[in-house]
C-alpha positions as CSV (number, residue, x, y, z in Angstrom):
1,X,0.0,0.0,0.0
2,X,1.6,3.0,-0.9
3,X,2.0,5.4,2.0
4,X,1.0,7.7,3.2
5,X,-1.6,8.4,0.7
6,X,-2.8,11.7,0.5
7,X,-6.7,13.4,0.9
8,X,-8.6,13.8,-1.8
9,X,-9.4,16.2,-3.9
10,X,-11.8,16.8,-6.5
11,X,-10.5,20.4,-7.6
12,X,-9.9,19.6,-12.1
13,X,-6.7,22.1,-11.2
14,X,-5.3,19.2,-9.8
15,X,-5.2,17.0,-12.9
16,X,-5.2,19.6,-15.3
17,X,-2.6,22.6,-15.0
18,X,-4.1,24.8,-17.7
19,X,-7.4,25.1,-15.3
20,X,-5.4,27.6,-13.1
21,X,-4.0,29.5,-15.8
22,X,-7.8,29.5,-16.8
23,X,-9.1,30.7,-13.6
24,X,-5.9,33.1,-12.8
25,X,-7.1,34.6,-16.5
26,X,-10.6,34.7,-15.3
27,X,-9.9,36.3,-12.1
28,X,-7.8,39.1,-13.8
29,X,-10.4,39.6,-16.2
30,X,-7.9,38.9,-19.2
31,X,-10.0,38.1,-22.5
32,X,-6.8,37.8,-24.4
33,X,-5.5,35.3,-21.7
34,X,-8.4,33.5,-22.3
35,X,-8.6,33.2,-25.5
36,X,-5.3,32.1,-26.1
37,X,-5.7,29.2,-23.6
38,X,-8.7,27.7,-25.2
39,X,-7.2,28.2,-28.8
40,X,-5.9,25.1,-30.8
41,X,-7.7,23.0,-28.4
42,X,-9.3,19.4,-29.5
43,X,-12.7,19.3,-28.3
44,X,-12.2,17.2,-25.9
45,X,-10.1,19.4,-24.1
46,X,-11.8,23.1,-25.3
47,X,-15.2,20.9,-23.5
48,X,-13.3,20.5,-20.5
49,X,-12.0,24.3,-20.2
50,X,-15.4,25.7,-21.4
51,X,-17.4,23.9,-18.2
52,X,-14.9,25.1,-15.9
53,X,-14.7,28.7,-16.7
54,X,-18.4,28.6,-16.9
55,X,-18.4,26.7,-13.5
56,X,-15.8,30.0,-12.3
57,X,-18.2,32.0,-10.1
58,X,-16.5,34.9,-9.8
59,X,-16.3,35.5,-13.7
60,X,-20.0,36.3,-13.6
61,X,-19.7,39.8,-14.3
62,X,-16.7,39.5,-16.7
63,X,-18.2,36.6,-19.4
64,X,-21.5,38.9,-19.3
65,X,-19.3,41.8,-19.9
66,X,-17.5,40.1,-22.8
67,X,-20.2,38.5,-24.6
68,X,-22.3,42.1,-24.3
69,X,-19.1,43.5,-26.5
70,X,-19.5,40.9,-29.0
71,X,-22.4,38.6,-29.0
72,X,-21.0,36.8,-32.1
73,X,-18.4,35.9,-30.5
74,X,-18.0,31.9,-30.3
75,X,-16.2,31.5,-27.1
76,X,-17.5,34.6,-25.5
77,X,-21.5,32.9,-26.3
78,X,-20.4,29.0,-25.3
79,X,-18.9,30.7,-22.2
80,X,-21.5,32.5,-20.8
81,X,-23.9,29.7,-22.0
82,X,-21.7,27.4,-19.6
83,X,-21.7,29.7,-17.3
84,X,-25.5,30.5,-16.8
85,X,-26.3,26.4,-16.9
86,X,-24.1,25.8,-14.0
87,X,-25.5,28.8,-11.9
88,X,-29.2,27.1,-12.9
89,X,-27.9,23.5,-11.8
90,X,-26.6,25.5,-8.7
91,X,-29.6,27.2,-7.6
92,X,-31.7,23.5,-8.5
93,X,-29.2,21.6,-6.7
94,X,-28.0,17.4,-7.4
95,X,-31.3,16.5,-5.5
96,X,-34.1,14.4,-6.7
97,X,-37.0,16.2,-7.7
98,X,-39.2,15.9,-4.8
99,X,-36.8,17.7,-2.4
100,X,-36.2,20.6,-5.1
101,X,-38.8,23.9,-3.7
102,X,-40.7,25.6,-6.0
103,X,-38.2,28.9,-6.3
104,X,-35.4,27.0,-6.7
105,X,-37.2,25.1,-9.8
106,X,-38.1,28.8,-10.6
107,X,-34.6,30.3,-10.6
108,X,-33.3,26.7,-12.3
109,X,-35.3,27.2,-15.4
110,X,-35.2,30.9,-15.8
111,X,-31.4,30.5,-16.3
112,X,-31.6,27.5,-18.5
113,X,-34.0,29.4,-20.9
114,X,-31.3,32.6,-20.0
115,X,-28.6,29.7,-21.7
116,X,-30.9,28.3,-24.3
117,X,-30.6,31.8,-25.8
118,X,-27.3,32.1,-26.0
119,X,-26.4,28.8,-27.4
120,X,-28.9,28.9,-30.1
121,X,-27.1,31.4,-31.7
122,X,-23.9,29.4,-30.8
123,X,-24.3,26.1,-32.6
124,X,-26.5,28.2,-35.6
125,X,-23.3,30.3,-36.1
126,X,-20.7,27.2,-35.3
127,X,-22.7,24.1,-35.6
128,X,-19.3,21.7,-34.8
129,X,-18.7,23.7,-31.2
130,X,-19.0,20.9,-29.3
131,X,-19.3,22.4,-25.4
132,X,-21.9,24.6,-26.4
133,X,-24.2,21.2,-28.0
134,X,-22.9,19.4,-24.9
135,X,-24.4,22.2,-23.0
136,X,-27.9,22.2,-24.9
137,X,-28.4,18.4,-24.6
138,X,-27.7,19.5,-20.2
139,X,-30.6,22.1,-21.2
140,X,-32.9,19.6,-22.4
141,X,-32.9,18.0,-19.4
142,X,-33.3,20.3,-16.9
143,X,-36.2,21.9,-18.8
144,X,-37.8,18.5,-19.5
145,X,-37.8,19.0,-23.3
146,X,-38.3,15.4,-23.6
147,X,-35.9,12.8,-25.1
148,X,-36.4,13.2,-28.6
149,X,-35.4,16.9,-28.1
150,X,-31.9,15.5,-26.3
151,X,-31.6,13.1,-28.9
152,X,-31.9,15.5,-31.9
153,X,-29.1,17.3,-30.1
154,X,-26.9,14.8,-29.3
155,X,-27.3,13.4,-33.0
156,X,-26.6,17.2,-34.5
157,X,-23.4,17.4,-32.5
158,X,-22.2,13.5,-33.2
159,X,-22.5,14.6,-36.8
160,X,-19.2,16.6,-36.3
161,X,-18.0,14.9,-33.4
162,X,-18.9,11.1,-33.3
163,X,-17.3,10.0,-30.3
164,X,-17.6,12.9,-27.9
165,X,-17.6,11.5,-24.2
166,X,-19.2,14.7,-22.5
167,X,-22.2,14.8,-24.7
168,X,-22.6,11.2,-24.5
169,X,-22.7,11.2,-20.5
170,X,-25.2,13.6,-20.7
171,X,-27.3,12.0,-23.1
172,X,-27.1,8.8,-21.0
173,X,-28.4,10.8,-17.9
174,X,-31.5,11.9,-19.6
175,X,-32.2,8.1,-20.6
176,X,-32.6,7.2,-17.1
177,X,-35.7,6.3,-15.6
178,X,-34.6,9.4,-12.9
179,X,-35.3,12.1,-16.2
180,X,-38.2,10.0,-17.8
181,X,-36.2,7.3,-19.8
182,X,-35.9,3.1,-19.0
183,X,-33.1,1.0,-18.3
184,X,-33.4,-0.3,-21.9
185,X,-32.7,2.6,-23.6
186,X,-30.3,3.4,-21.3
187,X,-28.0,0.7,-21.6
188,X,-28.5,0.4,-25.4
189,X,-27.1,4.1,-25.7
190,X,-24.1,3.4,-23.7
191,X,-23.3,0.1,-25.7
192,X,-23.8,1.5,-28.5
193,X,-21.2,4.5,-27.7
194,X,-18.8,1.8,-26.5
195,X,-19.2,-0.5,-29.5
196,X,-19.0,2.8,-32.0
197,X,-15.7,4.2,-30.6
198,X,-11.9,3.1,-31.6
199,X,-10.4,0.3,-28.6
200,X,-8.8,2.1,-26.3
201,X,-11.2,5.5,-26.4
202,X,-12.8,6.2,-23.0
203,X,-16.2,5.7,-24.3
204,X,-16.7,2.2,-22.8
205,X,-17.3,4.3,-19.4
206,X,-20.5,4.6,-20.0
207,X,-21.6,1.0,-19.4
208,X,-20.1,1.5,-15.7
209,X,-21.9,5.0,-15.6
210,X,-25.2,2.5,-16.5
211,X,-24.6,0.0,-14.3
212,X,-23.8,3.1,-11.7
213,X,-27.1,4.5,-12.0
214,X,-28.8,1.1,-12.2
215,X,-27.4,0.6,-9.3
216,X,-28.8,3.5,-7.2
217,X,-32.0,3.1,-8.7
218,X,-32.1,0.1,-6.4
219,X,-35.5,0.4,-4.2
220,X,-33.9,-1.5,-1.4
221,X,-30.8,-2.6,0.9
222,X,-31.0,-6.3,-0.5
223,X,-31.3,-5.3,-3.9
224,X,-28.3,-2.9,-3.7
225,X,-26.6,-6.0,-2.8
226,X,-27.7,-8.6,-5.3
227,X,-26.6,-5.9,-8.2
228,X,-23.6,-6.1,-7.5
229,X,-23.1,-9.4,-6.6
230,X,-24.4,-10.1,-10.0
231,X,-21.6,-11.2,-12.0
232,X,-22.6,-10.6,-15.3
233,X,-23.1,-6.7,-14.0
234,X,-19.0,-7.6,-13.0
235,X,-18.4,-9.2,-16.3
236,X,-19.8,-6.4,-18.1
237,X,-17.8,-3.8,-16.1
238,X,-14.4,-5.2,-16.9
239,X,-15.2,-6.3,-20.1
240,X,-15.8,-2.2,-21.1
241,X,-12.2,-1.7,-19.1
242,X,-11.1,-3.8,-21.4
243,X,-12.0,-1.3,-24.5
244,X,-10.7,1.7,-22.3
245,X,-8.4,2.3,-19.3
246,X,-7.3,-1.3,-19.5
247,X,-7.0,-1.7,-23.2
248,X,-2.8,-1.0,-24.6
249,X,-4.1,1.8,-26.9
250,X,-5.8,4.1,-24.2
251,X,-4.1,7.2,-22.9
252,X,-5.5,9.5,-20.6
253,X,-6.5,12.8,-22.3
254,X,-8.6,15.6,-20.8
255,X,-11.6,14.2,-18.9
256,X,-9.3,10.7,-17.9
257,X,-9.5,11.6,-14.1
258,X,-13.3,11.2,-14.6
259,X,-12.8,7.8,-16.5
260,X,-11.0,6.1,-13.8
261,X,-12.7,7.8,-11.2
262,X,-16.1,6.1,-12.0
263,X,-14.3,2.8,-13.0
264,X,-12.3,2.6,-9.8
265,X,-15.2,3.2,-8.1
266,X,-17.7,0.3,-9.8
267,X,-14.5,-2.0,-9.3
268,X,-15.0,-1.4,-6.1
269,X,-18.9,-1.7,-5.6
270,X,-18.3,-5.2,-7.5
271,X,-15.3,-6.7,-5.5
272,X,-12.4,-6.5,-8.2
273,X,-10.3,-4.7,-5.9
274,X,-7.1,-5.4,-7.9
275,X,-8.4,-3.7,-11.6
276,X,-9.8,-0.9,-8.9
277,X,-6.1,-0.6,-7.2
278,X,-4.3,-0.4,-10.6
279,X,-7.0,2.6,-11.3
280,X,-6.2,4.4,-7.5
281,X,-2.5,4.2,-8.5
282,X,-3.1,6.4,-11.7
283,X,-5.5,8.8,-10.0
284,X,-3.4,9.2,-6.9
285,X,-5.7,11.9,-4.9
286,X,-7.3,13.3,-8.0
287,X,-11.1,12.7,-8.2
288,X,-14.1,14.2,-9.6
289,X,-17.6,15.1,-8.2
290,X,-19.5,12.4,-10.5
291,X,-19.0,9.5,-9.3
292,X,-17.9,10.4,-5.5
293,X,-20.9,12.2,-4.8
294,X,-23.0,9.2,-4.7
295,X,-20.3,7.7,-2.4
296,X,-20.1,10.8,0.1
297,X,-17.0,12.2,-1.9
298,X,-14.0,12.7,0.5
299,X,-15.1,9.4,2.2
300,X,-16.2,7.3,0.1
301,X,-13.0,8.0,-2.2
302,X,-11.1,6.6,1.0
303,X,-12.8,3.9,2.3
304,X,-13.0,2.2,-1.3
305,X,-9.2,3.2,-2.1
306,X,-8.0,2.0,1.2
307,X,-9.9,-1.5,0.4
308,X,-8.7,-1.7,-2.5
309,X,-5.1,-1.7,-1.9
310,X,-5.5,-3.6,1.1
311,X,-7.5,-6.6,-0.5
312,X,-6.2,-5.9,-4.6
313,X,-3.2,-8.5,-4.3
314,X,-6.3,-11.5,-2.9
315,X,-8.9,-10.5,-5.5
């Protein structure tokens, strides 16, 4: 067991060293700075620096500022778009809908239509920006457009990019019984994804995301349990390793701590505590708020790390 092992955190500056520059260009209010990090980026990794500027609180005042200077702008209008869709999930909150009052529902929608706005003219000016469709299929849902609406988006921005791993977890999260869809269509998304992408793309995560939500959707203690002592749920898990973190081709590119984040933690759920130790080693402390959440972040990061080095070398 490697010792001593560190807290951990789920802050993205931790993996990814151009989120500080980001936020230190944010903080100063530096458009030029901004621009210049996000430029020549894949979309993988302009996705991943468009959330978390639009996840920056403090930059309120200065995306609204930049985007009023030039509303044709493409970053300026996929910022702000960001932007205004985390403040709405913010106000809403990560509960279920029953414990969501009434104003925050109000304050929710009204800055998800506020977004909608913006990123219309976003994807009708630059139909291949990828973080601002990734952010209207996370509008769809929150304002319950319905899932052929999510769909139609999904499919308009997997005409440009086929195998785009933000849009596709988003997709799979309005397929959920918890935002109207089944377990059938579910998992026949996230297969399909898998079977789509290239071996060793990250895209095979999203049967362990389904299994994930399958398994929370659980209406009791003993059928918690049976899930995942199921082993073809097992099988399946490391069988979609196999086409990702596990497979010779992969290599971790911008959104990877998320990857092995939720695979070290369904390794964990099902008992294959060595494949979850081989995925703690790469992540060190670095986690992100999807999966640990549902485990009580901080915690539940520890306790299943902590088992799985102590038990990986009997598994």
């Amino acid at each position: 067991m490697p010792a001593p092992l560190p807290a951990p955190t789920f802050d993205a500056g931790a993996a990814y060293p151009e989120v500080e520059d980001l936020r230190e260009a944010l903080d100063a209010a530096d458009w030029p700075a901004v621009r210049s990090l996000l430029a020549d980026r894949d979309h993988d990794g302009r996705t991943l620096l468009v959330r978390e500027a639009g996840d920056h609180v403090d930059a309120d005042a200065f995306l609204r500022r930049v985007y009023d200077e030039d509303p044709t702008d493409q970053l300026a209008g996929a910022l702000l778009g960001t932007h205004l869709v985390c403040a709405g999930w913010r106000i809403r909150s990560g509960a279920r809908a029953q414990y969501v009052s009434r104003s925050q529902f109000g304050g929710f929608h009204e800055h998800l239509r506020r977004a909608e706005q913006v990123l219309i003219d976003v994807t009708a000016r630059y139909p291949d920006d990828a973080a601002a469709w990734t952010e209207r299929i996370n509008v769809a849902r929150g304002l319950q457009l319905g899932q052929n609406e999510a769909r139609r988006r999904y499919d308009r921005l997997a005409h440009h990019h086929p195998h785009h791993l933000p849009a596709q977890a988003s997709l799979l999260q309005q397929l959920c019984p918890k935002w109207s869809g089944d377990w059938d269509r579910a998992f026949a998304f996230a297969r399909e994804c898998a079977e789509a992408a290239p071996d060793g793309a990250p895209n095979a995560v999203l049967i362990a995301g389904a299994h994930l939500e399958r398994w929370l959707d659980a209406d009791s203690d003993q059928e918690w349990a049976d899930y995942l002592r199921s082993t073809p749920v097992a099988d399946d898990v490391l069988r979609a390793a196999q086409r990702s973190v596990l497979h010779p081709d992969y290599v971790d590119r911008p959104g990877w701590v998320g990857v092995r984040s939720l695979f070290a933690l369904m390794f964990s759920l099902t008992g294959q505590w060595s494949a979850a130790a081989s995925q703690f080693t790469v992540l060190g402390n670095r986690g992100t708020t999807y999966p640990w959440a549902y485990v009580d972040y901080a915690e539940g990061f520890t306790k299943y790390r902590s088992a799985a080095y102590a038990k990986g070398d009997k598994s």
